[in-house]
Wavefront OBJ file of the C-alpha trace (Angstrom):
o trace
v 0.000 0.000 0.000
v 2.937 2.479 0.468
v 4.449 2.159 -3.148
v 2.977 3.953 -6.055
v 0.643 2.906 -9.009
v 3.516 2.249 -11.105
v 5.539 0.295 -8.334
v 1.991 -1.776 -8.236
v 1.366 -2.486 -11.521
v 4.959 -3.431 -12.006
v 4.512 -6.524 -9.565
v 1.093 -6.983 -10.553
v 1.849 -7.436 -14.331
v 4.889 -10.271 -12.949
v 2.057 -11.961 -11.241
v -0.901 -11.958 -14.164
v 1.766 -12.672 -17.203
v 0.284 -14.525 -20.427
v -1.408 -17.637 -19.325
v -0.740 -17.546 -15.692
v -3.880 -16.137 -14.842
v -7.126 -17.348 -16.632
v -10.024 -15.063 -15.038
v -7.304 -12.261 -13.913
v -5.537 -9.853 -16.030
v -3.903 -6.474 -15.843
v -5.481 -3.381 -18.645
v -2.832 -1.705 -19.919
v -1.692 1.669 -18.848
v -1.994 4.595 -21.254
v -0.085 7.540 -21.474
v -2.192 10.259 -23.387
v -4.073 13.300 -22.908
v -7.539 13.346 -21.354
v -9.057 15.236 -24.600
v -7.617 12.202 -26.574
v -8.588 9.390 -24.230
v -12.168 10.506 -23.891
v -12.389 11.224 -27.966
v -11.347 7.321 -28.487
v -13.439 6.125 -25.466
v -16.073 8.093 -27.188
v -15.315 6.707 -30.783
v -15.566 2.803 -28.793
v -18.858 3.449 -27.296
v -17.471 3.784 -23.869
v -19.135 4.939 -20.753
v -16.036 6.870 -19.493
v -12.602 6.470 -18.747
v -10.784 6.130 -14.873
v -7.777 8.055 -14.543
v -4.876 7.208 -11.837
v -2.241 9.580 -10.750
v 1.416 7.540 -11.399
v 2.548 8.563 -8.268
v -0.372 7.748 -6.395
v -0.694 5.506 -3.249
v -3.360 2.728 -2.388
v -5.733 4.441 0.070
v -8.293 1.806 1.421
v -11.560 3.646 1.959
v -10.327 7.699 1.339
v -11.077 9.555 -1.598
v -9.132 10.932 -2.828
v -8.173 13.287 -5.655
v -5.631 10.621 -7.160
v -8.437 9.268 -9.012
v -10.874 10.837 -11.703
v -13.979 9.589 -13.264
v -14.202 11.033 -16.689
v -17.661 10.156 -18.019
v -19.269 10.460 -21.692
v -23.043 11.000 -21.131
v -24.479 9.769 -24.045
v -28.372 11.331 -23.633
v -31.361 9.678 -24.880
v -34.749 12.201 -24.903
v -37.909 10.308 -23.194
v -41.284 10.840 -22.871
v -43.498 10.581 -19.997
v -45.936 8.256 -20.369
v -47.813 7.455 -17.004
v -46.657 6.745 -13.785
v -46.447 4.063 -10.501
v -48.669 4.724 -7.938
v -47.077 6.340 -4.472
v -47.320 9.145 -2.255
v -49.084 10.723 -5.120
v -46.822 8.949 -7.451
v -43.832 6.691 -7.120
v -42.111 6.654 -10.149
v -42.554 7.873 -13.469
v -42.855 5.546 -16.432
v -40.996 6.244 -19.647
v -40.912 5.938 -23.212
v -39.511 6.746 -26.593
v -40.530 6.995 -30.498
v -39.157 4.257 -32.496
v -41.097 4.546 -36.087
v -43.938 6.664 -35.111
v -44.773 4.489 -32.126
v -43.769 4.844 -28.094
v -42.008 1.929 -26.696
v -41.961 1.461 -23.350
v -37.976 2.070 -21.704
v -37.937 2.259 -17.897
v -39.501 3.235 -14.640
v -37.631 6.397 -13.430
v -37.322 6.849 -9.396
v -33.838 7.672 -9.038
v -33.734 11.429 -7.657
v -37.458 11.291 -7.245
v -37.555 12.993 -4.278
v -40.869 13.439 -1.991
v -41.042 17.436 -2.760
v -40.622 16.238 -6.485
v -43.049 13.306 -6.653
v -45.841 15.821 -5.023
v -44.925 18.607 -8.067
v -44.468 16.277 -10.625
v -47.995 14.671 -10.195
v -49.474 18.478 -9.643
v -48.193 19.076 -13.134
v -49.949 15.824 -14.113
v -53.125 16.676 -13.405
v -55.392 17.072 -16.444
v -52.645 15.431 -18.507
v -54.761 12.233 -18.129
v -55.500 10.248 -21.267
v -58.480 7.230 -21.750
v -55.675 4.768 -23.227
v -51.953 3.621 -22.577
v -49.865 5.127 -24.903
v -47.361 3.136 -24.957
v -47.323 0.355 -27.820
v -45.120 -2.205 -26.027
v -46.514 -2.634 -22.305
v -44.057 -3.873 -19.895
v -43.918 -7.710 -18.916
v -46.848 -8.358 -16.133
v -44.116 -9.814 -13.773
v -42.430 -6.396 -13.827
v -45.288 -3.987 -13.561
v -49.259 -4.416 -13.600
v -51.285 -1.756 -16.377
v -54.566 -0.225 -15.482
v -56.906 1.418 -13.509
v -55.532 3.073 -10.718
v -56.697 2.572 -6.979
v -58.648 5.280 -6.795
v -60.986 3.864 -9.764
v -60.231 6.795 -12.390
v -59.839 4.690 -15.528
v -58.337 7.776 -17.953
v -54.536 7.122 -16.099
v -52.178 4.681 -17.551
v -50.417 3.655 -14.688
v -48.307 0.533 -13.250
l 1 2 3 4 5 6 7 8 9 10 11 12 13 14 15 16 17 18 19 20 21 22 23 24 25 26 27 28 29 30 31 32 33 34 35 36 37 38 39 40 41 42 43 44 45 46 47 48 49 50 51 52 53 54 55 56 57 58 59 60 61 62 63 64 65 66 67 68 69 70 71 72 73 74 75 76 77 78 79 80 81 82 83 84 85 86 87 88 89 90 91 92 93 94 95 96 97 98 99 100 101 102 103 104 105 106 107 108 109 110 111 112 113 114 115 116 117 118 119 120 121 122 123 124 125 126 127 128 129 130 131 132 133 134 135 136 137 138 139 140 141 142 143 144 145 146 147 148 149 150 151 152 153 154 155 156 157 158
């Protein structure tokens, strides 16, 4: 733990050589510029690329700035489409257009904050349509279409 990256992956590349190690090996290090990296981890399809200071030491449970995340966010526009159930709402159910139709992607709940669920389903209201629109409903083991618990049969929700 007190010798740097290099000094590490020196001993660890000894260790994991060519056929020593079937389910174990060692990336390679690269020595470029971050504008560079993240145009060919771009180019690859990559999420992102982890960058290590040389000189840095192994720090069991710190972080610290020796390490840096570099991520590519490759964005995909969705469409609300209805919503779970919750305290009003739970999570919020999500789409795309594929060929004039919207296909189902994912229940969003990640951030979804009480303060947010409460505005998000204010903003809602009146939004309300008499069928699903999505064209591909989800699998029943995963979420459950129709009426809502309160009876009101104009919400798509899960």
């Amino acid at each position: 733990m007190k010798v740097p990256l290099e000094v590490r992956r020196k001993a660890l590349g000894s260790i994991f050589k060519e056929g020593n190690a079937d389910l174990v090996s060692l990336s390679e290090s690269v020595d470029a510029a971050a504008a560079e990296l993240m145009r060919v981890a771009r180019e690859f399809g990559f999420e992102g690329v982890i960058a290590k200071r040389k000189d840095s030491y192994y720090e069991p449970g710190k972080r610290s700035g020796a390490w840096l995340k570099y991520r590519i966010n490759q964005g995909q526009e969705f469409v609300v489409g209805g919503y779970t159930l919750g305290n009003p709402i739970d999570a919020l159910i999500v789409g795309y257009y594929q060929d004039g139709k919207l296909l189902y992607a994912a229940k969003v709940r990640n951030g979804f904050v009480p303060h947010l669920r409460r505005e998000v389903a204010n903003r809602l209201k009146g939004l309300e349509a008499d069928a699903c629109p999505f064209a591909n409903l989800p699998e029943r083991k995963r979420t459950q279409w129709g009426v809502d618990q309160r009876g009101d049969e104009k919400l798509c929700v899960a």
